[in-house]
C-alpha positions in Angstrom: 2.3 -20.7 6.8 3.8 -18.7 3.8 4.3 -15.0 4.4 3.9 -12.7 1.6 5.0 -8.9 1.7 2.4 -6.0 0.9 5.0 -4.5 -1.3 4.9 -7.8 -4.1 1.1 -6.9 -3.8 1.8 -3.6 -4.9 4.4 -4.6 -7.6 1.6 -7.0 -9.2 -1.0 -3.9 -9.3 1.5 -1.5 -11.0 1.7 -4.6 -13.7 -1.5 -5.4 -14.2 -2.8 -2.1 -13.8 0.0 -0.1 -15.8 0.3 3.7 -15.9 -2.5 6.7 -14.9 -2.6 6.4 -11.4 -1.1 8.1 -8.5 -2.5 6.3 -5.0 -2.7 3.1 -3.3 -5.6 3.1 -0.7 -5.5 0.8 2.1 -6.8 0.4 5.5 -5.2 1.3 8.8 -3.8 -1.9 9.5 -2.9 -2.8 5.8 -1.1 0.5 6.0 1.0 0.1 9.1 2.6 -3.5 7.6 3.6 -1.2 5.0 5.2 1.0 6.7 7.0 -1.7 8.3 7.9 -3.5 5.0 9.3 0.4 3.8 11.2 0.7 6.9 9.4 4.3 7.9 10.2 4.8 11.2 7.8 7.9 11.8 4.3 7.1 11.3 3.1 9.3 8.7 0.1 9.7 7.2 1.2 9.1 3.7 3.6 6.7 2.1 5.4 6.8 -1.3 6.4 3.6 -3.0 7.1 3.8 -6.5 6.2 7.0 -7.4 2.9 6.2 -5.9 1.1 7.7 -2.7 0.5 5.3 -0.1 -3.2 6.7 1.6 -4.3 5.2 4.3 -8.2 5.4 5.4 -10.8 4.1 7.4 -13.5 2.1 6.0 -11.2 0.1 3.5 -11.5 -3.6 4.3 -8.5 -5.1 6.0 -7.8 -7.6 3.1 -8.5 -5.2 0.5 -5.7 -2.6 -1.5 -7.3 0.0 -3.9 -5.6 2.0 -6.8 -6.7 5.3 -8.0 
């Protein structure tokens, strides 16, 4: 099984997506692995990658990554 990190996820977004937007949205879970992948320590409520806010919240499916 090929792994793939959240973080080349994000880098294809901020591609395809380009300039204008300041958050990624993910779910709980979604948000932990990055915080992993980051090497945070402290849980936190937000992370930054890229000059983008990493937000995580309930509701998001697990799968699913949103920019706004």
């Amino acid at each position: 099984m090929t792994m793939f990190k959240l973080t080349d996820i994000l880098d294809k977004m901020l591609i395809e997506f380009g300039e204008g937007y300041s958050e990624f949205i993910c779910s709980p879970n979604n948000f932990d692995k990055l915080s992993e992948e980051l090497n945070e320590v402290i849980p936190m409520e937000e992370l930054e990658y890229k000059g983008l806010k990493i937000v995580k919240m309930d509701g998001i499916e697990e799968n699913k990554i949103h920019i706004r």
